[in-house]
PyMOL Python script that loads the backbone (N, CA, C, O; Angstrom):
from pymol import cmd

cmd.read_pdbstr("""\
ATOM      1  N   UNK A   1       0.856  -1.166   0.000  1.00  0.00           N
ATOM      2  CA  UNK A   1       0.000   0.000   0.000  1.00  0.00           C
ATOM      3  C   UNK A   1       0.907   1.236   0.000  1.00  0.00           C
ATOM      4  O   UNK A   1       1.839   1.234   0.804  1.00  0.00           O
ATOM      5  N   UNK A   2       0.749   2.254  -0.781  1.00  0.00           N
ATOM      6  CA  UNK A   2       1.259   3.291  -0.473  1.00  0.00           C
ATOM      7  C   UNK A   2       1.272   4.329   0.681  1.00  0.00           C
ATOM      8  O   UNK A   2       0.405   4.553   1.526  1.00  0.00           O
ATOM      9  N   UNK A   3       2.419   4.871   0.501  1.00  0.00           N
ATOM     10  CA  UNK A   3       1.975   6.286   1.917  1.00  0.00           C
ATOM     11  C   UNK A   3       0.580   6.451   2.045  1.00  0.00           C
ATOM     12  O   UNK A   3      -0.256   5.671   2.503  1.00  0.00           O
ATOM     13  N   UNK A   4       0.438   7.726   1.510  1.00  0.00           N
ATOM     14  CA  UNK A   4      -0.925   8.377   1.056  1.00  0.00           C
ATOM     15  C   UNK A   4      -2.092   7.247   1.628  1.00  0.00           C
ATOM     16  O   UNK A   4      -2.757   7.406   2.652  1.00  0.00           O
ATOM     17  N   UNK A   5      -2.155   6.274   0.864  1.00  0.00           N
ATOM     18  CA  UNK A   5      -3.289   5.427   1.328  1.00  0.00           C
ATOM     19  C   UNK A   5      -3.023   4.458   2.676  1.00  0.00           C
ATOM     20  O   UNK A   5      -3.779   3.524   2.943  1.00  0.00           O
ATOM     21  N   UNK A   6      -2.212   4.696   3.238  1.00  0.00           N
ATOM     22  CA  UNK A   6      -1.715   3.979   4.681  1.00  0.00           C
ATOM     23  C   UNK A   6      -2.213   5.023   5.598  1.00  0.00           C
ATOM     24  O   UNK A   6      -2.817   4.742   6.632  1.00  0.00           O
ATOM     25  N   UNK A   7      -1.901   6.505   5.131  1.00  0.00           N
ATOM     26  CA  UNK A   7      -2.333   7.266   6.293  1.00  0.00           C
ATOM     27  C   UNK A   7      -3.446   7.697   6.193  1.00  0.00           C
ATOM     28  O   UNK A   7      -3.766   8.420   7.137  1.00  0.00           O
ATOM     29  N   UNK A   8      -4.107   7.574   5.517  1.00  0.00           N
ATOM     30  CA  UNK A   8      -5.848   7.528   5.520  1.00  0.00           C
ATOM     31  C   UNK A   8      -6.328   6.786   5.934  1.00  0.00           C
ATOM     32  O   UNK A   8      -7.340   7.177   6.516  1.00  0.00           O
ATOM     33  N   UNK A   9      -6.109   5.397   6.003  1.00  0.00           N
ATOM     34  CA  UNK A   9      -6.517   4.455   6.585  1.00  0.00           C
ATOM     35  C   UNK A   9      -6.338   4.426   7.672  1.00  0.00           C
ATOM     36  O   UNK A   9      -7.164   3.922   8.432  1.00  0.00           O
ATOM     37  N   UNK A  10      -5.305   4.909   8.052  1.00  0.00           N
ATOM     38  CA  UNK A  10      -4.358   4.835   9.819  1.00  0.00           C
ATOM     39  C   UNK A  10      -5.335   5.959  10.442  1.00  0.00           C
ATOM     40  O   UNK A  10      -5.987   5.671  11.446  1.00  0.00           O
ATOM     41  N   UNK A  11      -5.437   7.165   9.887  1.00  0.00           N
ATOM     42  CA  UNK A  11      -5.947   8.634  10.780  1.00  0.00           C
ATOM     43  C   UNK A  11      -8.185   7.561  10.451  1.00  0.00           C
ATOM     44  O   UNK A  11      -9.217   7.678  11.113  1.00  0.00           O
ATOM     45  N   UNK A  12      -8.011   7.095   9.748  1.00  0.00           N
ATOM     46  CA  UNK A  12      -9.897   6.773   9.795  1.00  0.00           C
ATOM     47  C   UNK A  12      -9.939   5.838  11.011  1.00  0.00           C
ATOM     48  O   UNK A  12     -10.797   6.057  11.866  1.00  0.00           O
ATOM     49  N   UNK A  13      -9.009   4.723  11.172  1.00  0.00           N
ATOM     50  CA  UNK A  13      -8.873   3.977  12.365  1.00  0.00           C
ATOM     51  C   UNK A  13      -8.346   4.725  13.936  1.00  0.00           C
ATOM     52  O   UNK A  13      -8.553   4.159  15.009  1.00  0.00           O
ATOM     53  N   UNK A  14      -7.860   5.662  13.857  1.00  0.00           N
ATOM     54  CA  UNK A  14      -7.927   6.359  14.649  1.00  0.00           C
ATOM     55  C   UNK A  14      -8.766   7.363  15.364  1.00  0.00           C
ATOM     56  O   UNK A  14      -8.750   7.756  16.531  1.00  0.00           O
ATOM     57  N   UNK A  15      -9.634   7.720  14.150  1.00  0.00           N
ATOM     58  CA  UNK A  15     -10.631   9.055  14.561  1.00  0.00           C
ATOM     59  C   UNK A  15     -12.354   8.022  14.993  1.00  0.00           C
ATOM     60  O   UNK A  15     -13.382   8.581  15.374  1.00  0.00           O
ATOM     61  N   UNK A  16     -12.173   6.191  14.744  1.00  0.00           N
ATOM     62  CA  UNK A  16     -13.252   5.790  14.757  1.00  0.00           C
ATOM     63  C   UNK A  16     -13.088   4.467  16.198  1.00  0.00           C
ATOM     64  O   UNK A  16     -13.412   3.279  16.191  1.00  0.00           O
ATOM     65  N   UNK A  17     -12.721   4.961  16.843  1.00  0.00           N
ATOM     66  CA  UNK A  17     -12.233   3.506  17.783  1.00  0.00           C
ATOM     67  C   UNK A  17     -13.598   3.572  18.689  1.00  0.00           C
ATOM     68  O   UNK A  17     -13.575   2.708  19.566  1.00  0.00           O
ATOM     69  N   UNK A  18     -14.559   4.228  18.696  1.00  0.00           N
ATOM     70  CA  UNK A  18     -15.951   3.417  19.300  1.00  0.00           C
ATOM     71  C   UNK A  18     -16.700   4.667  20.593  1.00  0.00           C
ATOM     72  O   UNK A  18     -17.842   4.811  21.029  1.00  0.00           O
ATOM     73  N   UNK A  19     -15.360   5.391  20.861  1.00  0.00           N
ATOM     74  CA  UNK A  19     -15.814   6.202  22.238  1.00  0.00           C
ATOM     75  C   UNK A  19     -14.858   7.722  22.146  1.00  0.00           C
ATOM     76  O   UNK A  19     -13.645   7.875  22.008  1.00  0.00           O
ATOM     77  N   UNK A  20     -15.734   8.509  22.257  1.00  0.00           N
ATOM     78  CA  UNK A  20     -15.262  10.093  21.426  1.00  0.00           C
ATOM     79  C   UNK A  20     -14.116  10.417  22.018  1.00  0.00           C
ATOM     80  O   UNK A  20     -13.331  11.114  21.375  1.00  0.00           O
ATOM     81  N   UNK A  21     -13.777  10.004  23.321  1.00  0.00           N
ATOM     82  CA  UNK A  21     -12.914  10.064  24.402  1.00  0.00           C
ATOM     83  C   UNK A  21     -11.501   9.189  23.416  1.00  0.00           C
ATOM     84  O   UNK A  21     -10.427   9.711  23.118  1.00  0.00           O
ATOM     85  N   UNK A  22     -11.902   7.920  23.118  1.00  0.00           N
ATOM     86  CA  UNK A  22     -10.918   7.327  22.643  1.00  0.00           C
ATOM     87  C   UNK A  22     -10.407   7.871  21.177  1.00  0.00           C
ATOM     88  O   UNK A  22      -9.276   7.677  20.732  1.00  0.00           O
ATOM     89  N   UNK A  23     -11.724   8.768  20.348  1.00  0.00           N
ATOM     90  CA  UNK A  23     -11.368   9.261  19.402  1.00  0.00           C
ATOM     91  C   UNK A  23     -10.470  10.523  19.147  1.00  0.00           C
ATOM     92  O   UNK A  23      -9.687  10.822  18.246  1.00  0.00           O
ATOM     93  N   UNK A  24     -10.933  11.210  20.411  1.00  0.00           N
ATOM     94  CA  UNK A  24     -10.107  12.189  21.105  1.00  0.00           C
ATOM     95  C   UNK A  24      -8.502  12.771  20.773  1.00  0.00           C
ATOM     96  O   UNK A  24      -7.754  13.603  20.261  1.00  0.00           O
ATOM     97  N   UNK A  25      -8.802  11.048  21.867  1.00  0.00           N
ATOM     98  CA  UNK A  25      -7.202  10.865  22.592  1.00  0.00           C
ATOM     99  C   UNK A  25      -6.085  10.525  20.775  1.00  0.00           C
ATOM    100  O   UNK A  25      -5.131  11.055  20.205  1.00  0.00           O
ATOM    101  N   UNK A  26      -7.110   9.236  20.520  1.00  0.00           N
ATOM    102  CA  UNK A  26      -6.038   8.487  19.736  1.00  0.00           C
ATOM    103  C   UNK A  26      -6.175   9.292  18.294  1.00  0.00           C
ATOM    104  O   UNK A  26      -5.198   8.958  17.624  1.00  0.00           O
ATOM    105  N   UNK A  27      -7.009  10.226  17.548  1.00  0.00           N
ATOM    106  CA  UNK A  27      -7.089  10.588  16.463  1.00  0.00           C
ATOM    107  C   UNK A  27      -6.212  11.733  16.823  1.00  0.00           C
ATOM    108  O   UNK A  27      -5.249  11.852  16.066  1.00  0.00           O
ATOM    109  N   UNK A  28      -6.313  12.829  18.027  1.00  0.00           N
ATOM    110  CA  UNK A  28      -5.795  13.712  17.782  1.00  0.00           C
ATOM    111  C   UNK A  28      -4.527  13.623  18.095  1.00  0.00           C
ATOM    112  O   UNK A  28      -3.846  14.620  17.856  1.00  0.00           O
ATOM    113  N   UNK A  29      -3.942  12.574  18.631  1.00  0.00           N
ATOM    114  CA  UNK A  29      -2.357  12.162  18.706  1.00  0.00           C
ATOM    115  C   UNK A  29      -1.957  12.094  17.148  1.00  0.00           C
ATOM    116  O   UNK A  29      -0.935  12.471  16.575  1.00  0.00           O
ATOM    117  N   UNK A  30      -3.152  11.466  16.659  1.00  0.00           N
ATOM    118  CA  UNK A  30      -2.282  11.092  15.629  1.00  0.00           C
ATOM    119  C   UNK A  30      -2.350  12.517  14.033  1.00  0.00           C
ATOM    120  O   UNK A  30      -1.764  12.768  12.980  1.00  0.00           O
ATOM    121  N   UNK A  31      -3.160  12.885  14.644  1.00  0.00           N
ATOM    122  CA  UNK A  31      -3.348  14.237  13.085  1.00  0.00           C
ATOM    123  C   UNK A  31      -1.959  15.167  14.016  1.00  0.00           C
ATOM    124  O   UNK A  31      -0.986  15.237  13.265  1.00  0.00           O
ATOM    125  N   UNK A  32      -1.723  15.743  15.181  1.00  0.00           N
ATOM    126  CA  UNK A  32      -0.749  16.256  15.211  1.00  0.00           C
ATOM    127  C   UNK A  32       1.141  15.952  15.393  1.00  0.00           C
ATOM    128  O   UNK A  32       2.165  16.565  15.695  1.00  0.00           O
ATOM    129  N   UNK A  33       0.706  14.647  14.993  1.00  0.00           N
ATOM    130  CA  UNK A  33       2.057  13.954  14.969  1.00  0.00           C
ATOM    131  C   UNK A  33       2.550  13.279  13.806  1.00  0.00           C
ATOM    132  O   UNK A  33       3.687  13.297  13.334  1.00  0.00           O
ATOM    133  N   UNK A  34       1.623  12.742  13.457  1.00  0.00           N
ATOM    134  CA  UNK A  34       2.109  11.400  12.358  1.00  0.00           C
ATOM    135  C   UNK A  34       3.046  12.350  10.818  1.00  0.00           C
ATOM    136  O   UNK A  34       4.099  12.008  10.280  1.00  0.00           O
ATOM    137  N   UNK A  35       2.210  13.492  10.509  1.00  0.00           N
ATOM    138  CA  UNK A  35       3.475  14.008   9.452  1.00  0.00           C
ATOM    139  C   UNK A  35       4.880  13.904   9.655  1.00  0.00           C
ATOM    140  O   UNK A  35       5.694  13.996   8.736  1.00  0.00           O
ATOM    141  N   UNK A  36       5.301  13.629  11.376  1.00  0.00           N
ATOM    142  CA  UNK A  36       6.967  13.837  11.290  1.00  0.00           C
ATOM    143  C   UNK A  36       7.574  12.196  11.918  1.00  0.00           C
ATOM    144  O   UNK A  36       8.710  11.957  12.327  1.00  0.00           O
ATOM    145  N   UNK A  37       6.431  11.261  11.826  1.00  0.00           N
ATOM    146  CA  UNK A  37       6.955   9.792  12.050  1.00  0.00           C
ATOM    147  C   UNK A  37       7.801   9.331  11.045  1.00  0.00           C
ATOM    148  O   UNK A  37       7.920   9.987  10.010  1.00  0.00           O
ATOM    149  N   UNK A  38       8.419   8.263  11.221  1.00  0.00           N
ATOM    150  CA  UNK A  38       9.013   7.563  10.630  1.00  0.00           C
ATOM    151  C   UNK A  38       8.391   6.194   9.884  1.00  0.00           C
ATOM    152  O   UNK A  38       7.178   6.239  10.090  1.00  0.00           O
ATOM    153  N   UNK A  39       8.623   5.339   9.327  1.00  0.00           N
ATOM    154  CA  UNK A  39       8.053   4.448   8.798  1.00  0.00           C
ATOM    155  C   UNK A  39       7.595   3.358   9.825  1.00  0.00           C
ATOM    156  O   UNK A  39       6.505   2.787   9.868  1.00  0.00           O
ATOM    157  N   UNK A  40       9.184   3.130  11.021  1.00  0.00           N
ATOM    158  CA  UNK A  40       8.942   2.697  12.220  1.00  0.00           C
ATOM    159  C   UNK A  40       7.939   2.822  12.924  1.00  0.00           C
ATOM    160  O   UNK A  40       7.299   1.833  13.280  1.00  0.00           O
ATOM    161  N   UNK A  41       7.530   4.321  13.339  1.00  0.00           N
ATOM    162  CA  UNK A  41       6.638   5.081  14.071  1.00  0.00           C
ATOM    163  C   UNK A  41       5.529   4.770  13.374  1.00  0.00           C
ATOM    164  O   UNK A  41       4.696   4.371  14.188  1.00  0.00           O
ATOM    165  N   UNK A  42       5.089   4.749  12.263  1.00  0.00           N
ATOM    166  CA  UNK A  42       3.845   3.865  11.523  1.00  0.00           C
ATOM    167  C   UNK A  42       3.447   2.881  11.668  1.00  0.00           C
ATOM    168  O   UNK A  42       2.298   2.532  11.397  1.00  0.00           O
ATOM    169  N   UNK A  43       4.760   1.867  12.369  1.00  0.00           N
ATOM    170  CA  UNK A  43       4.484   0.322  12.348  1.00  0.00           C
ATOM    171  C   UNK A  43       3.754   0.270  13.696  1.00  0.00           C
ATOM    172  O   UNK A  43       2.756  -0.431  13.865  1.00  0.00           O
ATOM    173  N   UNK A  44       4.424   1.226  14.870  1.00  0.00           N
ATOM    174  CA  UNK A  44       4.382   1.113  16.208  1.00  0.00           C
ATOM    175  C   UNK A  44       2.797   1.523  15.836  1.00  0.00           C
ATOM    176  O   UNK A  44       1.945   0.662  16.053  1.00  0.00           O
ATOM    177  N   UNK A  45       2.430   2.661  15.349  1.00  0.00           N
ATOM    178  CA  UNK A  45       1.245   3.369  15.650  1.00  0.00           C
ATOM    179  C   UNK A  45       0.326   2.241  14.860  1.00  0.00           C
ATOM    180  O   UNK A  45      -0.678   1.951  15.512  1.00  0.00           O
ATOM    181  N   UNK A  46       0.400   1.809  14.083  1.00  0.00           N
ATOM    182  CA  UNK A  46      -0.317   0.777  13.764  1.00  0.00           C
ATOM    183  C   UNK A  46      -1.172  -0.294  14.778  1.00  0.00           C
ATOM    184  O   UNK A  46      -2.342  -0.443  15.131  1.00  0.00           O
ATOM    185  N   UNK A  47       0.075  -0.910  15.011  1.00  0.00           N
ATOM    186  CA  UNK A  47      -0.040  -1.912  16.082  1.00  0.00           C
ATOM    187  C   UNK A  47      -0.580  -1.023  16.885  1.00  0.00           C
ATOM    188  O   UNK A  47      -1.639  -0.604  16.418  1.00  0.00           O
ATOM    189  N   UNK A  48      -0.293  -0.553  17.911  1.00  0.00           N
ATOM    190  CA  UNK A  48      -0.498   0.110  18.724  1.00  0.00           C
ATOM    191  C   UNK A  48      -2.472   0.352  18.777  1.00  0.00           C
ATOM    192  O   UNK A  48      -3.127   0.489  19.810  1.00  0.00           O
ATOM    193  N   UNK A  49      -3.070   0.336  17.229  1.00  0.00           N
ATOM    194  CA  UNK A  49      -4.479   0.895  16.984  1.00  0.00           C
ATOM    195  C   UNK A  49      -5.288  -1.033  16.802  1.00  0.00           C
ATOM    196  O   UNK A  49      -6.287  -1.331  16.147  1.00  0.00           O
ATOM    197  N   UNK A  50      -4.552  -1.809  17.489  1.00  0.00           N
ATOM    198  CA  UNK A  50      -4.892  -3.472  17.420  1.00  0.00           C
ATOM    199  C   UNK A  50      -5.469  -3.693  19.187  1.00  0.00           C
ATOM    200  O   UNK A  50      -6.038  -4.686  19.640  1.00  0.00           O
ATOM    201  N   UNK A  51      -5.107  -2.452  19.906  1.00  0.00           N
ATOM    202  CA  UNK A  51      -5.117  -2.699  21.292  1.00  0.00           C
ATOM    203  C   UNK A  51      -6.377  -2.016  21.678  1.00  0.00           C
ATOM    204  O   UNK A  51      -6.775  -0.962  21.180  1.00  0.00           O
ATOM    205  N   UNK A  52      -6.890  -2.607  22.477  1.00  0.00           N
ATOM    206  CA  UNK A  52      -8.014  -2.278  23.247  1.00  0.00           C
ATOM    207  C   UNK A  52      -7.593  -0.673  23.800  1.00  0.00           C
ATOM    208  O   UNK A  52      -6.583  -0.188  24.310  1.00  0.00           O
ATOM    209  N   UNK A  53      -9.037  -0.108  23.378  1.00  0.00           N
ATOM    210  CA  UNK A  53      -9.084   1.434  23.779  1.00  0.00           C
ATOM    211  C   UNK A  53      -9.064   1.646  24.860  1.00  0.00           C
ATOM    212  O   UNK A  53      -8.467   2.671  25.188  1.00  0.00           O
ATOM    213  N   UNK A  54      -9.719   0.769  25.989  1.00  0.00           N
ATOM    214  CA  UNK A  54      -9.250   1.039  27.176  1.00  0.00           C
ATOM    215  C   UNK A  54      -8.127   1.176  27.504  1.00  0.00           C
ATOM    216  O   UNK A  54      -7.657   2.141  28.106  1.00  0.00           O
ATOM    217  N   UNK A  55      -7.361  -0.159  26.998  1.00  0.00           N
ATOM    218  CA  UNK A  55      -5.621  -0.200  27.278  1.00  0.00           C
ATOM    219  C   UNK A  55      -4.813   0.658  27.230  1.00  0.00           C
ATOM    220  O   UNK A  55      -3.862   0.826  27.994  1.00  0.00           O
ATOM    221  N   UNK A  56      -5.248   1.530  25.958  1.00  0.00           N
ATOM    222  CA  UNK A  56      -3.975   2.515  25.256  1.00  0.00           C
ATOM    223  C   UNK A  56      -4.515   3.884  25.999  1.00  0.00           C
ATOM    224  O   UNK A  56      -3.830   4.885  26.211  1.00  0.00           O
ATOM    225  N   UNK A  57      -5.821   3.708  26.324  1.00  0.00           N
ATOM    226  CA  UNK A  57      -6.290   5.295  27.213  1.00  0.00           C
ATOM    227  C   UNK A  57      -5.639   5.011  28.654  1.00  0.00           C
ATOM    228  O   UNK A  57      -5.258   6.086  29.118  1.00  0.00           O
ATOM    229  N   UNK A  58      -5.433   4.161  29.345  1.00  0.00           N
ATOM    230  CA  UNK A  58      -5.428   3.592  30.754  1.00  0.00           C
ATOM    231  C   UNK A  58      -3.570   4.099  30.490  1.00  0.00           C
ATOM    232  O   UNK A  58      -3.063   4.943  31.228  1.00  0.00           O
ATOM    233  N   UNK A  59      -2.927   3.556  29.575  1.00  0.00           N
ATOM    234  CA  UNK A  59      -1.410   3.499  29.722  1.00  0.00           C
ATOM    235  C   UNK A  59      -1.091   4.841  29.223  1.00  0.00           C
ATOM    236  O   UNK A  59       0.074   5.107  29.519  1.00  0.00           O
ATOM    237  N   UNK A  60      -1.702   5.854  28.540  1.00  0.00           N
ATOM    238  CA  UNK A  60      -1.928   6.860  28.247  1.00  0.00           C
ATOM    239  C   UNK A  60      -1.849   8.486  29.217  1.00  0.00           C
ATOM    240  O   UNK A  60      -1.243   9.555  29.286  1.00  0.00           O
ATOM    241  N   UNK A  61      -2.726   7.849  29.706  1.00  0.00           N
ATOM    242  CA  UNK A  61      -2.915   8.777  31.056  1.00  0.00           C
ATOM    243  C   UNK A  61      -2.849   8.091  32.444  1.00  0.00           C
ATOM    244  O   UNK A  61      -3.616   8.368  33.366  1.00  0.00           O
ATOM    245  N   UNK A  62      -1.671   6.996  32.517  1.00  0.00           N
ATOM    246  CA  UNK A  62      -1.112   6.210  33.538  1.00  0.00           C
ATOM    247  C   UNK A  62      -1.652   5.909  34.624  1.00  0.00           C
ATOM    248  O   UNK A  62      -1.106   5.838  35.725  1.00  0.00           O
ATOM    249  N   UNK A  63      -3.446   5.599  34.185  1.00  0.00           N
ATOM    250  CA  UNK A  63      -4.313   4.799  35.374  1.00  0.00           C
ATOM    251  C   UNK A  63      -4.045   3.397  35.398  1.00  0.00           C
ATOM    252  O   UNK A  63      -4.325   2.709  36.380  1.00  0.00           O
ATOM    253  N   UNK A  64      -3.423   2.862  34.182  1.00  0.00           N
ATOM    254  CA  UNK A  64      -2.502   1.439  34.306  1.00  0.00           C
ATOM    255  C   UNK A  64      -1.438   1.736  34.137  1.00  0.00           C
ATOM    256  O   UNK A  64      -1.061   2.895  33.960  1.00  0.00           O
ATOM    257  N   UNK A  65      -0.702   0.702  34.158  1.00  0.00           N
ATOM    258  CA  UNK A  65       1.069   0.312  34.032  1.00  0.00           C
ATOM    259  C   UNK A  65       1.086   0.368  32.764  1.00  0.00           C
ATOM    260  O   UNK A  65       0.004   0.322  32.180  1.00  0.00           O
ATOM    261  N   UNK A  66       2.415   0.491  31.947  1.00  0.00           N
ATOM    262  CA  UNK A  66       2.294   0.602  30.341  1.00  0.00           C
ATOM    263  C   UNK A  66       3.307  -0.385  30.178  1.00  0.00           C
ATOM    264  O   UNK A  66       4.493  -0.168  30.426  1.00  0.00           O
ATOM    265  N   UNK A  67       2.816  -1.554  29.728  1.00  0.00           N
ATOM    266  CA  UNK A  67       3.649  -2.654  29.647  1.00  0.00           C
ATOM    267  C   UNK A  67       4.705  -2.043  28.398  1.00  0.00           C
ATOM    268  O   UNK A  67       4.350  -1.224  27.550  1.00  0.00           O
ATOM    269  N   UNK A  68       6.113  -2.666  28.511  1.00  0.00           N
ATOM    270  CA  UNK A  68       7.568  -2.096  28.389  1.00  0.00           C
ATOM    271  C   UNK A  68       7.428  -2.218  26.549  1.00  0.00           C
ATOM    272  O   UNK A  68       7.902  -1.350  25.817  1.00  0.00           O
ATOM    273  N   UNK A  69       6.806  -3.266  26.103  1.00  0.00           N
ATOM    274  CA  UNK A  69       6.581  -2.975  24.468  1.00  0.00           C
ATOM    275  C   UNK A  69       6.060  -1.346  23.952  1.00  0.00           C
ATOM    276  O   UNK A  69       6.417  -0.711  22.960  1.00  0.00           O
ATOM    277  N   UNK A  70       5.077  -0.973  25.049  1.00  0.00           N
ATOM    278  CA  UNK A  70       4.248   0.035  24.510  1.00  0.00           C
ATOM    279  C   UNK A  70       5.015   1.164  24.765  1.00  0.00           C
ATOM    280  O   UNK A  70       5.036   2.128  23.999  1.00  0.00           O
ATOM    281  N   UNK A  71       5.932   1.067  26.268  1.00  0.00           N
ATOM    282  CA  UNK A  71       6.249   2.192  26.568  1.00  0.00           C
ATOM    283  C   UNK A  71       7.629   2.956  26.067  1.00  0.00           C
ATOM    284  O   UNK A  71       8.594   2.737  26.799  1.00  0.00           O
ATOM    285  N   UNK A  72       7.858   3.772  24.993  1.00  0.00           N
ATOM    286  CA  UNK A  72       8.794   4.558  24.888  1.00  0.00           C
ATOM    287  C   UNK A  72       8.621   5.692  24.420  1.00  0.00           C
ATOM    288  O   UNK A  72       7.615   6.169  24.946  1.00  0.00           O
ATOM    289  N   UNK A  73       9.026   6.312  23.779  1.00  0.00           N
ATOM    290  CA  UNK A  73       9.097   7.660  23.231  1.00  0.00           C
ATOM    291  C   UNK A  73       7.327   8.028  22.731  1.00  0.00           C
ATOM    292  O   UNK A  73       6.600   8.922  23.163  1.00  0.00           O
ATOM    293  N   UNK A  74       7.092   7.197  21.911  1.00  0.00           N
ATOM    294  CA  UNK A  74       5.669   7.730  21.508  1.00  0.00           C
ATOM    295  C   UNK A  74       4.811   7.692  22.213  1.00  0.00           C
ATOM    296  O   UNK A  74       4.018   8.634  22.227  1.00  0.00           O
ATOM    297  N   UNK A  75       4.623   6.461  23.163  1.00  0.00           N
ATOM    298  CA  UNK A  75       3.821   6.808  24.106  1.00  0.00           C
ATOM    299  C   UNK A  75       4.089   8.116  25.182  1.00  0.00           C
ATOM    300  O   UNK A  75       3.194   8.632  25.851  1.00  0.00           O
ATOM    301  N   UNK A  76       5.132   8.419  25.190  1.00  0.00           N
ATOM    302  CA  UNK A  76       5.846   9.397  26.086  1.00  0.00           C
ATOM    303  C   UNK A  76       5.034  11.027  25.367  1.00  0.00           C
ATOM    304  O   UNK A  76       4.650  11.973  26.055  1.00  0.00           O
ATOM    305  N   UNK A  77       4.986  10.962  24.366  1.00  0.00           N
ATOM    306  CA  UNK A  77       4.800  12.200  22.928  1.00  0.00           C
ATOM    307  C   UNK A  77       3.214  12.047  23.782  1.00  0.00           C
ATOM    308  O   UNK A  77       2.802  12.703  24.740  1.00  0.00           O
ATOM    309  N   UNK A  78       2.487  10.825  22.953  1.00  0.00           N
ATOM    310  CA  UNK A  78       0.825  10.491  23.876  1.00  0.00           C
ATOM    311  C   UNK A  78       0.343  10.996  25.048  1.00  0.00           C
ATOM    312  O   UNK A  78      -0.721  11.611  25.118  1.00  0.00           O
ATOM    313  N   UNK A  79       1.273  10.707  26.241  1.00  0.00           N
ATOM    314  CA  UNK A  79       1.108  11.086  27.638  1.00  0.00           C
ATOM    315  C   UNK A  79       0.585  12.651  27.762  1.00  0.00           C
ATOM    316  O   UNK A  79      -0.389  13.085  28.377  1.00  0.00           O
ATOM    317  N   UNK A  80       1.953  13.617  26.658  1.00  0.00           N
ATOM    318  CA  UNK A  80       1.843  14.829  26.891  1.00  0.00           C
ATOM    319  C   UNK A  80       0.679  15.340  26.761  1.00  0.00           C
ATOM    320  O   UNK A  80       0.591  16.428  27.330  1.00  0.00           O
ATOM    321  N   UNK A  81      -0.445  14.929  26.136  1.00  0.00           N
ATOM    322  CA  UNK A  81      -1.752  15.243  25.193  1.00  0.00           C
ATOM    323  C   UNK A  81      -1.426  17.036  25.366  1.00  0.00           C
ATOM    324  O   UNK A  81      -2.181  17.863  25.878  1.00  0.00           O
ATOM    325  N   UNK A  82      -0.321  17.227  24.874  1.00  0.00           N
ATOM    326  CA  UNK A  82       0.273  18.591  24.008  1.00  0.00           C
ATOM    327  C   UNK A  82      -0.903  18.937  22.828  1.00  0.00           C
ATOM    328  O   UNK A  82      -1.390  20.033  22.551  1.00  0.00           O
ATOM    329  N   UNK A  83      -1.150  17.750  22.300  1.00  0.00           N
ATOM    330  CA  UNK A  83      -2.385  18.044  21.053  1.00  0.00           C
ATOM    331  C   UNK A  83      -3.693  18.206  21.189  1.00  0.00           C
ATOM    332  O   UNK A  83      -4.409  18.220  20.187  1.00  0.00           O
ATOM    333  N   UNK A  84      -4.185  18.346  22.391  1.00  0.00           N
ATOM    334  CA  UNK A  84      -5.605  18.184  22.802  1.00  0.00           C
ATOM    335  C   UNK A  84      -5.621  19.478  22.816  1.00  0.00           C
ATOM    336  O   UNK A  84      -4.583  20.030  23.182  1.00  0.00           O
ATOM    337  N   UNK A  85      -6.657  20.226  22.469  1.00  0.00           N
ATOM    338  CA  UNK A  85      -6.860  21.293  22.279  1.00  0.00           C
ATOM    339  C   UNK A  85      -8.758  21.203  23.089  1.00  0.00           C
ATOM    340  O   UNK A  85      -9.855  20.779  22.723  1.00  0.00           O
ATOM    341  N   UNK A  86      -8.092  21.995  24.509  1.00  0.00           N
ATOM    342  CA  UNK A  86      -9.626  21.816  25.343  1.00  0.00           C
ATOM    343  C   UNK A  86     -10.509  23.082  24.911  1.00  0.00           C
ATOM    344  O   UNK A  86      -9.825  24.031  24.528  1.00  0.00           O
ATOM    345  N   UNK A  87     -11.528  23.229  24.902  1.00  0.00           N
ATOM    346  CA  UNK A  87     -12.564  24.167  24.616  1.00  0.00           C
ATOM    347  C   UNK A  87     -12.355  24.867  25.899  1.00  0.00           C
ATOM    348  O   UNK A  87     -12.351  24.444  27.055  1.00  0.00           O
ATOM    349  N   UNK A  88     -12.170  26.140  25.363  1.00  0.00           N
ATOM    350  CA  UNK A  88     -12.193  27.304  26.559  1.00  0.00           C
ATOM    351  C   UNK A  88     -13.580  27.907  27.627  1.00  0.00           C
ATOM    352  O   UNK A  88     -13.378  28.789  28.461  1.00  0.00           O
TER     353      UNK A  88
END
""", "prot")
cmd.dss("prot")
cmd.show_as("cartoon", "prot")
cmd.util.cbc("prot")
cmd.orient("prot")
């Protein structure tokens, strides 16, 4: 599959995970980040969209443990929710 059509697919699986909260979290991580990933960072974020929304919200905002696969840099980028843009 090409770029282009990987990240359409990636940002639609992201903006649709079931709960607005999860759409939130995980779409708007990913519209203000994914232009400067790597191909790597595609694979991770991929996978990463295979995991239960609870999971990735819970390890997210560290009401669970973030088992050591999930946890490095991007989840670290995630944590910041730098991209959430709250209504004033």
């Amino acid at each position: 599959m090409d770029h282009e059509t990987r990240i359409k697919r990636l940002r639609f699986r992201a903006w649709h995970r079931g709960t607005r909260e999860a759409d939130l979290m995980i779409g708007g991580f990913f519209d203000a980040h994914h232009h400067r990933w790597t191909p790597a960072e595609l694979d991770w974020f991929e996978a990463l969209l295979e995991e239960q929304d609870v999971d990735i919200m819970g390890w997210a905002i560290g009401s669970i443990p973030c088992p050591p696969a999930w946890d490095g840099p991007m989840m670290h980028a995630m944590r910041s929710l730098d991209f959430v843009k709250l209504p004033s």
